[in-house]
C-alpha positions in Angstrom: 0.0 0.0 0.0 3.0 2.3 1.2 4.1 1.6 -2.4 1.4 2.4 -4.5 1.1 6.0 -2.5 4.4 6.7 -3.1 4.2 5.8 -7.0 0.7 8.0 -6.7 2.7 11.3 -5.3 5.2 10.9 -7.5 2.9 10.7 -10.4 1.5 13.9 -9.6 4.8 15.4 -9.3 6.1 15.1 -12.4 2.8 15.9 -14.2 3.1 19.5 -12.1 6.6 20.0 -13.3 5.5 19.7 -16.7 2.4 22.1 -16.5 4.7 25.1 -15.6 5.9 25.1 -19.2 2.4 26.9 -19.7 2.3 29.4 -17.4 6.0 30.2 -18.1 4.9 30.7 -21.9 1.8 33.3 -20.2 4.2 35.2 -18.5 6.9 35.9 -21.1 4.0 37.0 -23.0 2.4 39.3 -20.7 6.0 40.5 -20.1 6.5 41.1 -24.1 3.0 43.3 -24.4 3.9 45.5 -21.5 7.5 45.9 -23.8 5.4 46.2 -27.0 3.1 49.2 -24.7 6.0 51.0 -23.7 7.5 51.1 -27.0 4.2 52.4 -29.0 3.4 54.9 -26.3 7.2 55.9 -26.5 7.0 56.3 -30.8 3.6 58.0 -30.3 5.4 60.8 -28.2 8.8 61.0 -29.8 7.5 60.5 -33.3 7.6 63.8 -34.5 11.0 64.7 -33.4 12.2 61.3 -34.5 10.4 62.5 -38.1 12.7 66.2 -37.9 15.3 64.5 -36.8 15.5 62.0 -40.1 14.2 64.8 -42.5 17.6 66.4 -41.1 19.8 63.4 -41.5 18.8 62.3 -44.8 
């Protein structure tokens, strides 16, 4: 009996481990929109002085 409870909480063990991989994949996602936000919201406000400062260069 002993056995068979140990085999049963191991079992559950390893099928945890492997459901991370999910919410790993969530979170780098989440994390990459908040990057993608920041970035937009920073072209929105720069992006006419980034346009002067092209017109300059080129």
């Amino acid at each position: 009996m002993k056995k068979l409870a140990i085999q049963l909480v191991t079992a559950v063990q390893s099928r945890q481990r492997h459901d991370d991989e999910g919410a790993v994949s969530a979170e780098y996602g989440v994390l990459l929109a908040g990057v993608v936000a920041v970035v937009a919201v920073a072209a929105v406000a720069l992006g006419g002085r980034i346009s002067d400062i092209f017109d300059a260069v080129l």
